[in-house]
N, C-alpha and C positions, 0 to 999 in steps of 0.2 A: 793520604797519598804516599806517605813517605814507605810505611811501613810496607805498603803493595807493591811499591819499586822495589826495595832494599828483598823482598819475601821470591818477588818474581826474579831479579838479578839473581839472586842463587841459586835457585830452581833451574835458571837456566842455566846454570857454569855446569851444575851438576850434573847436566845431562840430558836433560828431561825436559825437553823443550814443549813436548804438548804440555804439561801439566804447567808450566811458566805462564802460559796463555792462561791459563783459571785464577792465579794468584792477582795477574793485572785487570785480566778482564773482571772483574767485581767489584773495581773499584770504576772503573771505566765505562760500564753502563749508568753508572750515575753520574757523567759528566756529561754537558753542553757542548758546545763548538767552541774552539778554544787552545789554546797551546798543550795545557794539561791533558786535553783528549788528544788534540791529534800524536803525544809522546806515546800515551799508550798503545793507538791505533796501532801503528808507527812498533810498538816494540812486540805487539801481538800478533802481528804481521810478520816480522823477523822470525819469532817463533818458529812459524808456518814454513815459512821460506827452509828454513832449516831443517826440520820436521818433512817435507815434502823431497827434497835432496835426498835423503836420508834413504827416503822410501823407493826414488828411484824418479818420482816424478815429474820431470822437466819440465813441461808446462806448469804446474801448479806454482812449481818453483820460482819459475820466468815471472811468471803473470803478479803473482803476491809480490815478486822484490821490487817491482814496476811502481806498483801503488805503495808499499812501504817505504821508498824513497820518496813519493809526493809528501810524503805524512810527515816525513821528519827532516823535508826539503831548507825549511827556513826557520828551524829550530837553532839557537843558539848552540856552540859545538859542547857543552857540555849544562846542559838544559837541566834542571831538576837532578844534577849530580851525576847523569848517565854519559859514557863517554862515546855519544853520537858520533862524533869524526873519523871514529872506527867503525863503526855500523856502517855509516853513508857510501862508504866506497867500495865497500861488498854486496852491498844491495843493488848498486850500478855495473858492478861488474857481471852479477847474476844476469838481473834484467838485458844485459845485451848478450852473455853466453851461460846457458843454464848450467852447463858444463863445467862450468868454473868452482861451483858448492863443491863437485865430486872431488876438482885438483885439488882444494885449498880447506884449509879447517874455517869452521863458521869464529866470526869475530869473539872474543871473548869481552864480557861486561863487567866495566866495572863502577859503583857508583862513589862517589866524590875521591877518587883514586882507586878504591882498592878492589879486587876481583871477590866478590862476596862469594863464600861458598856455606854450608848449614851452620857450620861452626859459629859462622859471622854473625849470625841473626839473635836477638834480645826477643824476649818474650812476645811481644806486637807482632813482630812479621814472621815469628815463630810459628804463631797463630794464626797467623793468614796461610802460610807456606804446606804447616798437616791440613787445613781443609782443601788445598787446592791439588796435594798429591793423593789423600781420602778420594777426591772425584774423580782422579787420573786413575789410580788403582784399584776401582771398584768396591773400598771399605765401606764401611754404615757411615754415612755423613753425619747423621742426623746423632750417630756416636761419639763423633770427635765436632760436631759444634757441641754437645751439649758439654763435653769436658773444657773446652775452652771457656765456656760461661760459666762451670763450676772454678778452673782457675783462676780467672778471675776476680771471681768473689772470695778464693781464697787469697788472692795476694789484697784484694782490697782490703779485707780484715786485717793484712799488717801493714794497712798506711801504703800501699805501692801502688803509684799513677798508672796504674794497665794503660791510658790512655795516651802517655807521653811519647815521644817520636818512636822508642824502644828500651823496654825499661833493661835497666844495665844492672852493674854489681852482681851479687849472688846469684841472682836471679837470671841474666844475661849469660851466666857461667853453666847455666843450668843445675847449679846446688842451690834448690830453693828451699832447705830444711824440710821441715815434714810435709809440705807441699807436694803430696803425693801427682793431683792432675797436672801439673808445672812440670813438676820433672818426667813424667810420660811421656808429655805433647814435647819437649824436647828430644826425648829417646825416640818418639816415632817420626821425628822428621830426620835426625841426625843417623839413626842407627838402621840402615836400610833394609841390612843383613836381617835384622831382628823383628822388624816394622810387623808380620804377621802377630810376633808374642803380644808385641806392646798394642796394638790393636785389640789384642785379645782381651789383655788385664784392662784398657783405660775403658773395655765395653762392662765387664763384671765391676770396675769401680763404678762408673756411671750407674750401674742398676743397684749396686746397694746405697748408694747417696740417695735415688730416686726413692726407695723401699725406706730408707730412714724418712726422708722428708713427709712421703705418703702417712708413715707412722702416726704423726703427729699433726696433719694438716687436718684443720677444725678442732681442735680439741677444746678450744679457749672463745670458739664462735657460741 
């Protein structure tokens, strides 16, 4: 959960409100009815709200801030680190004047204080945050999950809990030593300007990892 919050909160400061919705939403179709879902609901809905503003859309606008405010109606004001008490009052404000997205800048998120932006994110939501801009910008998904899953197996080689809330240190800093797919998948979410290069390279690393593995798979069957 945490890493899908922390991945989608920056996503979103950053701008890029549709692709915030992919970072949450994947962890969100795996939840029940429940506080945990209705936050996502609730933040992927904001999204939209924002996203639809944006575009010009009034009613879309209207109608999504309606139910986004059910969703994170009786959430505590700062539920899972997100600071809802600012969301809820611009969501109300939309739902009675759709007008109001155009006057006013959409809330800013922050989670357990601080306004996350790419910077902010450790390897976990790193990793959540390139596949969910991968699906917003139309890159080879199937490219940047497999670098994520070679990263991983490189940092598990030197002892590092990929799985922990967001692994920190070196790594968090994005100087993962010769951790070549680590330090991509940070370049490609961090570095926007550049995201076609580094797309490019983490696809040519991906196929010569693939072409070594191919190498030697069955040799010893």
């Amino acid at each position: 959960m945490r890493p899908h919050l922390r991945a989608g909160v920056a996503v979103y400061n950053e701008g890029r409100r549709h692709a915030a919705h992919d970072a949450w939403e994947e962890r969100w179709l795996d939840l029940t009815e429940g506080e945990d879902e209705r936050l996502l609901h609730g933040l992927i809905q904001l999204s939209a709200v924002v996203y639809h503003a944006d575009e010009g859309n009034r009613p879309g606008a209207q109608g999504l801030a309606g139910s986004a405010g059910e969703y994170l109606a009786d959430l505590p004001a700062d539920y899972r680190g997100v600071n809802l008490d600012d969301v809820r009052p611009f969501l109300a404000e939309v739902a009675a004047d759709p007008e109001h997205a155009e006057r006013s800048e959409p809330p800013e998120l922050t989670f357990e204080g601080v306004a996350l932006g790419y910077d902010d994110l450790g390897f976990q939501s790193t990793a959540v945050a390139a596949e969910a801009l991968a699906e917003a910008d139309g890159y080879d998904e199937d490219t940047i999950e497999q670098a994520v899953r070679y990263a991983r197996e490189d940092l598990a080689k030197r002892g590092v809990d990929t799985m922990a809330d967001d692994v920190g240190g070196a790594v968090q800093r994005g100087a993962a030593g010769d951790d070549t797919f680590v330090s991509l998948l940070f370049a490609f979410v961090r570095d926007a300007e550049r995201r076609p290069l580094v797309a490019e390279r983490l696809g040519q690393h991906v196929r010569r990892r693939e072409s070594r593995e191919s190498d030697v798979e069955g040799l010893f069957e």
